[in-house]
N, CA and C atoms as a LAMMPS dump frame, in Angstrom:
ITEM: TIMESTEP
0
ITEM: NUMBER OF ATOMS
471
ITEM: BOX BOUNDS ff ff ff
-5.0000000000000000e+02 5.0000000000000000e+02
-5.0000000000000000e+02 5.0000000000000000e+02
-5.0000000000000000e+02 5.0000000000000000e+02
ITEM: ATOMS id mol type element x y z
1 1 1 N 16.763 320.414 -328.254
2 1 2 C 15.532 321.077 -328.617
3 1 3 C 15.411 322.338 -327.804
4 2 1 N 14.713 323.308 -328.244
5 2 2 C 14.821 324.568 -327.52
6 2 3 C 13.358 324.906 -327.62
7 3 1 N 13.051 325.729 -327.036
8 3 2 C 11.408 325.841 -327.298
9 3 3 C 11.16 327.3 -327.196
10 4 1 N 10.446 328.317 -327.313
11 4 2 C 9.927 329.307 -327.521
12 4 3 C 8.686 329.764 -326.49
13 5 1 N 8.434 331.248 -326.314
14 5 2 C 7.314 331.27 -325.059
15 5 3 C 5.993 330.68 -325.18
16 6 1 N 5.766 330.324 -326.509
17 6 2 C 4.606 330.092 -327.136
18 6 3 C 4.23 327.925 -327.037
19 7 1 N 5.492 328.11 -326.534
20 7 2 C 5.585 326.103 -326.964
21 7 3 C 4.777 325.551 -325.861
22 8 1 N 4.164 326.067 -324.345
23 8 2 C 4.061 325.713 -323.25
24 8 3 C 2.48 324.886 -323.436
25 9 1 N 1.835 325.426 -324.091
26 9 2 C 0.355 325.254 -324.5
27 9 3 C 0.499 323.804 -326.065
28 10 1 N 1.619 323.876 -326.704
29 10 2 C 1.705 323.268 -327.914
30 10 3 C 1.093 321.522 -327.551
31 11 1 N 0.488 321.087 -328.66
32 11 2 C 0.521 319.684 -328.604
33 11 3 C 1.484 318.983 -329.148
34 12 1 N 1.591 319.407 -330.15
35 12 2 C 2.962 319.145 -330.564
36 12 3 C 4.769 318.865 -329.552
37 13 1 N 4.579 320.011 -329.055
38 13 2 C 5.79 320.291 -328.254
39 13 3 C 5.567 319.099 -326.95
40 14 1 N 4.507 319.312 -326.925
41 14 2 C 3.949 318.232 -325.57
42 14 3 C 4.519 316.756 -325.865
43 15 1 N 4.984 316.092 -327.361
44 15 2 C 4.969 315.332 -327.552
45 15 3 C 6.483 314.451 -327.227
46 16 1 N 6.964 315.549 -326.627
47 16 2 C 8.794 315.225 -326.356
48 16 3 C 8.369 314.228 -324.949
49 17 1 N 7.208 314.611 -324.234
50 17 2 C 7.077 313.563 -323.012
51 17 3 C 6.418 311.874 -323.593
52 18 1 N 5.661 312.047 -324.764
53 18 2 C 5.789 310.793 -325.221
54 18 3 C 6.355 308.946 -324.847
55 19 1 N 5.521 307.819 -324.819
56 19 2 C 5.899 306.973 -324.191
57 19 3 C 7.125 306.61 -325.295
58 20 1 N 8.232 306.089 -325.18
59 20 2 C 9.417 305.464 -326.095
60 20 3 C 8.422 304.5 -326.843
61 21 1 N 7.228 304.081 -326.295
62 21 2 C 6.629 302.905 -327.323
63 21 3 C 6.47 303.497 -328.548
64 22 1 N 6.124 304.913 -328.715
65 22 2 C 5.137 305.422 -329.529
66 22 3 C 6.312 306.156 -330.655
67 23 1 N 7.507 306.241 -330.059
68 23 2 C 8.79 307.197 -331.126
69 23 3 C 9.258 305.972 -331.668
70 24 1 N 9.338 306.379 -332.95
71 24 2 C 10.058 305.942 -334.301
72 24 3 C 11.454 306.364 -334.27
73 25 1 N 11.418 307.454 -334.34
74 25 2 C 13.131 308.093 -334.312
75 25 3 C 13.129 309.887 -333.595
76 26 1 N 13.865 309.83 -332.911
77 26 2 C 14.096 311.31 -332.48
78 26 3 C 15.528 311.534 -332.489
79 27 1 N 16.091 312.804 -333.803
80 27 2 C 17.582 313.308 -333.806
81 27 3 C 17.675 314.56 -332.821
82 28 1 N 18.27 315.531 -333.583
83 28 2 C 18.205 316.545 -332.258
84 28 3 C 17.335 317.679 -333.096
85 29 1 N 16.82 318.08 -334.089
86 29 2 C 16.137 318.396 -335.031
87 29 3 C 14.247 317.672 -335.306
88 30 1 N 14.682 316.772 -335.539
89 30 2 C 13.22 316.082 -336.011
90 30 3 C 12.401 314.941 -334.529
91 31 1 N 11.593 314.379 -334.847
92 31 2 C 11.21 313.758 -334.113
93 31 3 C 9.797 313.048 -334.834
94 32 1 N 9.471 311.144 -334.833
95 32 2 C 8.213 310.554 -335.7
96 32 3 C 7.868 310.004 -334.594
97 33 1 N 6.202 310.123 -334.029
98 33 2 C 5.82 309.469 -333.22
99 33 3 C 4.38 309.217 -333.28
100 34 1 N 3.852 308.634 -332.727
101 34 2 C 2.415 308.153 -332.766
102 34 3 C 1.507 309.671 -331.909
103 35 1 N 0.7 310.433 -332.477
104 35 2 C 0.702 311.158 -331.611
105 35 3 C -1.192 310.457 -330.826
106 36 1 N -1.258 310.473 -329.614
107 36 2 C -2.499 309.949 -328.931
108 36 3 C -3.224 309.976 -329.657
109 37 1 N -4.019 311.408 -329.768
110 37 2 C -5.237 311.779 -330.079
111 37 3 C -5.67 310.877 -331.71
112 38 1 N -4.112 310.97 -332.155
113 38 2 C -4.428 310.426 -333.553
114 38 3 C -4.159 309.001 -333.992
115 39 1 N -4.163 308.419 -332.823
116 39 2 C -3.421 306.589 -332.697
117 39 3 C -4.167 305.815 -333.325
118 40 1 N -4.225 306.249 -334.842
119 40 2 C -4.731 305.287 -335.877
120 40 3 C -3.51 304.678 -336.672
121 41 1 N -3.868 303.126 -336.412
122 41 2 C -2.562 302.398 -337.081
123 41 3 C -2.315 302.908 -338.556
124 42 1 N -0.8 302.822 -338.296
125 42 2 C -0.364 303.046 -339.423
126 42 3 C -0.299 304.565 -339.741
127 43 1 N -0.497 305.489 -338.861
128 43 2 C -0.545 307.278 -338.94
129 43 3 C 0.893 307.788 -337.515
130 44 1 N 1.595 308.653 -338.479
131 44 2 C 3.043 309.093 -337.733
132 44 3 C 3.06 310.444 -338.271
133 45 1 N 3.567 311.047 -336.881
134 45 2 C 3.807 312.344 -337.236
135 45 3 C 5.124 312.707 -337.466
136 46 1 N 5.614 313.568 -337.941
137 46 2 C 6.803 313.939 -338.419
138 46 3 C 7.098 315.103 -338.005
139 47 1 N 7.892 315.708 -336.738
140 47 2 C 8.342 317.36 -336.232
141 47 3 C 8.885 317.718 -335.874
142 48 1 N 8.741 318.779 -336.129
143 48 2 C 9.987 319.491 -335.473
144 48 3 C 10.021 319.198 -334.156
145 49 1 N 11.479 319.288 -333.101
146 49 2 C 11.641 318.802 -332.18
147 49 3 C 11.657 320.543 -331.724
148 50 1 N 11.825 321.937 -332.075
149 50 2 C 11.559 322.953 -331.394
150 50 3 C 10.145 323.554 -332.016
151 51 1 N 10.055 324.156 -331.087
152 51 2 C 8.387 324.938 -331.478
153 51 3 C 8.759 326.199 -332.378
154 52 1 N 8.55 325.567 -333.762
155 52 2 C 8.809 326.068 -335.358
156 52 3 C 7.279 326.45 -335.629
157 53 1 N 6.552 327.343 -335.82
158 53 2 C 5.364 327.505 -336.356
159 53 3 C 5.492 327.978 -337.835
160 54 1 N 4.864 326.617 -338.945
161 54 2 C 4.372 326.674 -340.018
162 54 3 C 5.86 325.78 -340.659
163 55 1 N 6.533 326.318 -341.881
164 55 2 C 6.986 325.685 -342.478
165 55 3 C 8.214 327.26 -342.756
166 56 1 N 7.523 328.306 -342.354
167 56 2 C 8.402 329.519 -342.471
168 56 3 C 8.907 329.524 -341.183
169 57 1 N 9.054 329.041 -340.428
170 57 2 C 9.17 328.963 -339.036
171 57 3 C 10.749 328.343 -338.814
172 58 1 N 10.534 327.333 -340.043
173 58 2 C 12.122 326.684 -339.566
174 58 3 C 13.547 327.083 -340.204
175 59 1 N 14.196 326.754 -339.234
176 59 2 C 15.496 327.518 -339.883
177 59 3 C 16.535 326.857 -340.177
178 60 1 N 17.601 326.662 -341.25
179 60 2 C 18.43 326.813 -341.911
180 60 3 C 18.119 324.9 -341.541
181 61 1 N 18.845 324.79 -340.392
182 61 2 C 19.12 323.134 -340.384
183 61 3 C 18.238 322.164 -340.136
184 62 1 N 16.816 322.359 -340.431
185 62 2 C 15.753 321.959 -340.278
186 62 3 C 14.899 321.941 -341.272
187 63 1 N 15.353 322.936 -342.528
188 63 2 C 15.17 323.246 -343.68
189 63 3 C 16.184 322.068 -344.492
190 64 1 N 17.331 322.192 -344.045
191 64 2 C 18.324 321.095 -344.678
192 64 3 C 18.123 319.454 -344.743
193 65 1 N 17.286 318.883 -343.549
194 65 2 C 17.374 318.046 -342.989
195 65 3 C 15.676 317.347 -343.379
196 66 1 N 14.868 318.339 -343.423
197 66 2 C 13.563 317.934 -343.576
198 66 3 C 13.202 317.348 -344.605
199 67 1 N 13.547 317.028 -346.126
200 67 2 C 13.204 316.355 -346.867
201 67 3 C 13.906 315.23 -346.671
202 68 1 N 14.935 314.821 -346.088
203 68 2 C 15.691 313.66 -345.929
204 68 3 C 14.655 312.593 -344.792
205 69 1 N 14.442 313.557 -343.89
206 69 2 C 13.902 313.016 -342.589
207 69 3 C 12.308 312.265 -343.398
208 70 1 N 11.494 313.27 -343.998
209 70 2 C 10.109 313.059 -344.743
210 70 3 C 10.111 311.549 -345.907
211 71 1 N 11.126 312.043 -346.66
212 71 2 C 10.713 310.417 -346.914
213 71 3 C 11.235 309.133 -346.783
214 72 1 N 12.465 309.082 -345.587
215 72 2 C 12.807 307.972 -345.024
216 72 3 C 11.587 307.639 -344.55
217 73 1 N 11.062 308.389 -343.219
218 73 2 C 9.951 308.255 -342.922
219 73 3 C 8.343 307.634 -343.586
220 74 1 N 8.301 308.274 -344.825
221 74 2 C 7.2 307.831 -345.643
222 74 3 C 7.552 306.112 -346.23
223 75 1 N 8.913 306.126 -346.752
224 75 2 C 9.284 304.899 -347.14
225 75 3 C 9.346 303.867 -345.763
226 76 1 N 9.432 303.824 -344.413
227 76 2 C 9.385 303.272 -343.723
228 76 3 C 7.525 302.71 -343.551
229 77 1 N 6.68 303.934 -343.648
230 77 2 C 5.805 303.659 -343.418
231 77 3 C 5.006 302.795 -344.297
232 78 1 N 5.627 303.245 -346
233 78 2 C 4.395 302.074 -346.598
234 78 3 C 5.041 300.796 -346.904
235 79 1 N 6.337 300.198 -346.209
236 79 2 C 7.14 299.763 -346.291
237 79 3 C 6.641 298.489 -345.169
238 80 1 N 6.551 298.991 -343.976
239 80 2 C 5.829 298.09 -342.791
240 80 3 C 4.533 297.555 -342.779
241 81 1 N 4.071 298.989 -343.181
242 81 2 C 2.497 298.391 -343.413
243 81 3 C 1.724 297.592 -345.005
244 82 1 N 2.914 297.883 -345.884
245 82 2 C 2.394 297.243 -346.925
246 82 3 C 0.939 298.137 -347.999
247 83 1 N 0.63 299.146 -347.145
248 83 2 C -0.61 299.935 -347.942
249 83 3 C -0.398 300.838 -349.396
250 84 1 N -0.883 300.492 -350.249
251 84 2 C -0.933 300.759 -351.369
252 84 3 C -0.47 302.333 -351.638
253 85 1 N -1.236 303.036 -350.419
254 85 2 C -1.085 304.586 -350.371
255 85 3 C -0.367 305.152 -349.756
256 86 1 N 0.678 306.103 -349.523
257 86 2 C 0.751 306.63 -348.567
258 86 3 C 0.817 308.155 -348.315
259 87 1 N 0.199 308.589 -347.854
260 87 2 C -0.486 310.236 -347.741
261 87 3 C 0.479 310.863 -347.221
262 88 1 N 0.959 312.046 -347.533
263 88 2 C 1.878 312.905 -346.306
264 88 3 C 1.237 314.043 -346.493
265 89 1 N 0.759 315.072 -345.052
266 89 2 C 0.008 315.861 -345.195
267 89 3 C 0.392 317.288 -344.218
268 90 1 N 0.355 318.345 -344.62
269 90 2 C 0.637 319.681 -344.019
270 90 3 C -0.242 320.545 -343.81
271 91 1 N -0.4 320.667 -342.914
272 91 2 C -1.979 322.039 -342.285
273 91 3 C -1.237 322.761 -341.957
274 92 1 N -1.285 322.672 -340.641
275 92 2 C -0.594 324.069 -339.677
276 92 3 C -2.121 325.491 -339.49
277 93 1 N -3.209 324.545 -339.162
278 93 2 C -4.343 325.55 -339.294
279 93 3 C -4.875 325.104 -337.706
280 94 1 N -4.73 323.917 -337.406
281 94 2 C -5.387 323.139 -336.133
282 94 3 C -4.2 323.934 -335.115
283 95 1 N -2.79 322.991 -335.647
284 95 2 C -1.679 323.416 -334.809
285 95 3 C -0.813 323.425 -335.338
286 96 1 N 0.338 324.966 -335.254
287 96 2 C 0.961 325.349 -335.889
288 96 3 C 2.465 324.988 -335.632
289 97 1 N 2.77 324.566 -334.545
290 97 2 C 3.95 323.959 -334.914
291 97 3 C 4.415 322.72 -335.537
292 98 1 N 5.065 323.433 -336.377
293 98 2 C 5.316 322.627 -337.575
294 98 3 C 5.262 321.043 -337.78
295 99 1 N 4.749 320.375 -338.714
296 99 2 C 4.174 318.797 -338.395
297 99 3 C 3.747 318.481 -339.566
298 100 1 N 4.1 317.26 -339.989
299 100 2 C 3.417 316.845 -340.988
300 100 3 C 3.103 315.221 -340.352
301 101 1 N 1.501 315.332 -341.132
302 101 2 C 0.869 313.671 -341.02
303 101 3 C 1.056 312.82 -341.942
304 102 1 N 1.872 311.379 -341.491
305 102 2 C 2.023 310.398 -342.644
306 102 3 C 0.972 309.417 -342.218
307 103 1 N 0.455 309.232 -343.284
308 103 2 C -0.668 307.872 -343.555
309 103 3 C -1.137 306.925 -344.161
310 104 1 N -0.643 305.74 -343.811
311 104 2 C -0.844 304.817 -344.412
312 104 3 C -2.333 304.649 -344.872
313 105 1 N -2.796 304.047 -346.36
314 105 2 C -3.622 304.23 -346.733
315 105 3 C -4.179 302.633 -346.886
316 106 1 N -4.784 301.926 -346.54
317 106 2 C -4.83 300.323 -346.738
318 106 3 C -6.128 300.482 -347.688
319 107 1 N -6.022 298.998 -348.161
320 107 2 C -7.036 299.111 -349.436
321 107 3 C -8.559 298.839 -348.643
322 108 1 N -8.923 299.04 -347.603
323 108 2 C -9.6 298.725 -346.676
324 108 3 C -10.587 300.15 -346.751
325 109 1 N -9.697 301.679 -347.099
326 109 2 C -10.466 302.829 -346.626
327 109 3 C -11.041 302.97 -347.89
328 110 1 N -12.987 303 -347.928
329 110 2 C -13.513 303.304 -348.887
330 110 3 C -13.006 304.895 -349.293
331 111 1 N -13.54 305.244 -350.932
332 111 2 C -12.9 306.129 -351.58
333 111 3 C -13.478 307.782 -351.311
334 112 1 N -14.722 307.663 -350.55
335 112 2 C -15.321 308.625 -349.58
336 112 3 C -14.212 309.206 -348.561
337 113 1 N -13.336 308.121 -348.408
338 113 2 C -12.328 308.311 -346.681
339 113 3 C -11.475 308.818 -347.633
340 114 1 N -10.82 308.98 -348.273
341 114 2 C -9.616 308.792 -349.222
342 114 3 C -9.048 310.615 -349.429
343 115 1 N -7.798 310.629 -349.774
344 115 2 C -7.189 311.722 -350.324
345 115 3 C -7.21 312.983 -348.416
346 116 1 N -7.612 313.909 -349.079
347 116 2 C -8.084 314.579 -347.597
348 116 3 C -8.904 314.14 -346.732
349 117 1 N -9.907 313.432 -347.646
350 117 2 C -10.962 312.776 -346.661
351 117 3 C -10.784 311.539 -345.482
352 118 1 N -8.861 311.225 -345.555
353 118 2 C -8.973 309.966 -344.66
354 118 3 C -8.81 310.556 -343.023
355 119 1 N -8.767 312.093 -343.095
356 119 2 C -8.97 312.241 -341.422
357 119 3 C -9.924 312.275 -340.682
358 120 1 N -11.557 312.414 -341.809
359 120 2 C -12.581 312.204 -341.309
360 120 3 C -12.742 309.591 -340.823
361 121 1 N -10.926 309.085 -340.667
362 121 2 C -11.766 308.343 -340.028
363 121 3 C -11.317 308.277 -338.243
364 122 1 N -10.435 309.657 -338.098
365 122 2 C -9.974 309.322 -336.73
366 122 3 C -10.743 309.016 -335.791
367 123 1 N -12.33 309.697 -335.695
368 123 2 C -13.347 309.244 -334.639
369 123 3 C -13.212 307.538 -334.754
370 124 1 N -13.567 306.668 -335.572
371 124 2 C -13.724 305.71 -335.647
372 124 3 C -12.69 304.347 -335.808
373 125 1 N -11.769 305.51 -335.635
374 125 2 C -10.379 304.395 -336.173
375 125 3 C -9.188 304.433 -335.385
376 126 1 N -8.942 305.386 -334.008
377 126 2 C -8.492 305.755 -332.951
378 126 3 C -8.085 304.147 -332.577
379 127 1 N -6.941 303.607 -332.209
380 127 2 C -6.567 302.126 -331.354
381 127 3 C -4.945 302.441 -331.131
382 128 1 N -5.214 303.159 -329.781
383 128 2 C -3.524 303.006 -329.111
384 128 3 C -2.662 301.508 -329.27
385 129 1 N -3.41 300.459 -329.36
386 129 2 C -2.795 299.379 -328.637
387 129 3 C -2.256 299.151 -329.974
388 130 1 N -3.39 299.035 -331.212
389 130 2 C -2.752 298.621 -332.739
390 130 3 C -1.899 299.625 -333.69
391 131 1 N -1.617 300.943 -333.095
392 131 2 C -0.747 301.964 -333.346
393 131 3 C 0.391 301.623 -333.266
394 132 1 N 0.541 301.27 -331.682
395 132 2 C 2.154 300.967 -331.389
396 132 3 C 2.39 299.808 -331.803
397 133 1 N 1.713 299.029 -331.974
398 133 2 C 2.343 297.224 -332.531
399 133 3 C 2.713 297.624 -333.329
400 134 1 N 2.844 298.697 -334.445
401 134 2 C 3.488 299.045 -335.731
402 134 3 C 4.763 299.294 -335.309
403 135 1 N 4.669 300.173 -334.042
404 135 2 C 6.346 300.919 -334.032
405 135 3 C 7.009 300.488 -334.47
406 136 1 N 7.46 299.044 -333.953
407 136 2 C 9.375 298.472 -333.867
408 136 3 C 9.415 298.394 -335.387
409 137 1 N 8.853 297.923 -336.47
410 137 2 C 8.42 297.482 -337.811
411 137 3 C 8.953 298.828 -338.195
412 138 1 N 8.199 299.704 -338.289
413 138 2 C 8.263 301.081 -338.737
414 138 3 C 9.856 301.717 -338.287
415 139 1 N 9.864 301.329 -336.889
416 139 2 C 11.379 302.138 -336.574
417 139 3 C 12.929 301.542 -337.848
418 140 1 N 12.84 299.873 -337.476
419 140 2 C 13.545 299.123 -338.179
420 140 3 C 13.725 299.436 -339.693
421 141 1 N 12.218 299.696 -340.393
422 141 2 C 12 299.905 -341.74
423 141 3 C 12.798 301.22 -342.278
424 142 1 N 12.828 302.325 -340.69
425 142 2 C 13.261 303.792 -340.862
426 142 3 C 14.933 304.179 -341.184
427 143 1 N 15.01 303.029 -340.308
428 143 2 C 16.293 302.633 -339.791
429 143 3 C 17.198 302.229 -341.659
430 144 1 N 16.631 301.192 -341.969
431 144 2 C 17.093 300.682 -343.307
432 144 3 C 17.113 301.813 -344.33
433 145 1 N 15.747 302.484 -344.427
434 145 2 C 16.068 303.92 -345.113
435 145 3 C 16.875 305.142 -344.912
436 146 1 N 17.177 305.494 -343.659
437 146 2 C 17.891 306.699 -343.459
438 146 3 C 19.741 305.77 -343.509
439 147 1 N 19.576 304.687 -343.227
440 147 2 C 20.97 304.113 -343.738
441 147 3 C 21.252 304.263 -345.347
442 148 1 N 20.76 303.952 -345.394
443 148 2 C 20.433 303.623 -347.139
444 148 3 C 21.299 305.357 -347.575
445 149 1 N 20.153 305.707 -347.718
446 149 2 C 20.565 307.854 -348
447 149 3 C 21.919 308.166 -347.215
448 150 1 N 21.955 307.836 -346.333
449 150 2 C 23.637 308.119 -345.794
450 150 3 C 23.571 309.208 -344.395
451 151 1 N 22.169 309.116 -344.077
452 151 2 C 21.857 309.978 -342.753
453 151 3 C 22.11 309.476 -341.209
454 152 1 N 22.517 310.269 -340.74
455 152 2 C 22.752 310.047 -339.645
456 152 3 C 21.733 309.425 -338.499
457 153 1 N 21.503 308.063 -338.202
458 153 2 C 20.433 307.528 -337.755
459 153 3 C 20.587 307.144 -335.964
460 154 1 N 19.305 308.211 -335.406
461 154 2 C 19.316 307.849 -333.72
462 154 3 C 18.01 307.292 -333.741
463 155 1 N 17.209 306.434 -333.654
464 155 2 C 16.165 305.768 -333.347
465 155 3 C 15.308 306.377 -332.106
466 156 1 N 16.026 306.787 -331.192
467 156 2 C 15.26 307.446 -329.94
468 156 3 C 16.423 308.361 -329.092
469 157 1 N 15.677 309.243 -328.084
470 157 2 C 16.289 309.793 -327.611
471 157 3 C 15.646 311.177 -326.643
């Protein structure tokens, strides 16, 4: 991973210090992890492992690699958790290095919470402890998918 003058402040970038509980998989490119602030079960982030801002940001082998990485990932996630939905989502307005949010959608979130509206439940739905009980599930599940496609699979790192 290489980082840029701009990465020092990133939350994102911050996320390479991360506990191993909380990473799904890190190659030398991507990286899925629980990020704190957003430790609602069943929600993984998906990023770049250098400080890429936006989606124009990344280059050539990160561009190559990113749809492979996105829906192993997504298939891992509604895969473990079993939720009917699963959301994958791109801003880059909060924070710009590059990131996308996967979210499991359980039949649990009324239809008010739903579509864009399920980030209005992070105030209320924040649980480090029931975040990571997902990991190993999710890593394993990731694991079976990026085998599957024929990708090169590091679980952590």
């Amino acid at each position: 991973m290489s980082a840029t003058p701009d990465s020092g402040n990133c939350l994102m970038c911050g996320m390479e210090q991360v506990a191993e509980t909380s990473v799904v998989f890190r190659d030398d490119l991507w990286a899925a992890e629980i990020v704190p602030a957003f430790a609602v079960p069943g929600w993984f982030f998906l990023r770049a492992r250098r400080h890429a801002e936006l989606i124009t940001g990344l280059n050539d082998a990160e561009l190559s690699t990113f749809a492979r990485r996105a829906r192993d990932l997504v298939a891992a996630v509604a895969e473990a958790t079993g939720a009917p939905a699963t959301y994958f989502l791109v801003f880059g307005e909060n924070y710009r290095h590059f990131h996308a949010l996967i979210t499991a959608r359980g039949v649990d979130v009324p239809t008010d919470r739903r579509s864009g509206d399920i980030l209005k439940l992070v105030p209320d739905h924040v649980d480090p402890v029931e975040a990571a009980r997902l990991v190993p599930e999710v890593r394993r599940a990731y694991h079976r998918a990026a085998s599957a496609g024929g990708a090169p699979v590091s679980i952590a790192g």
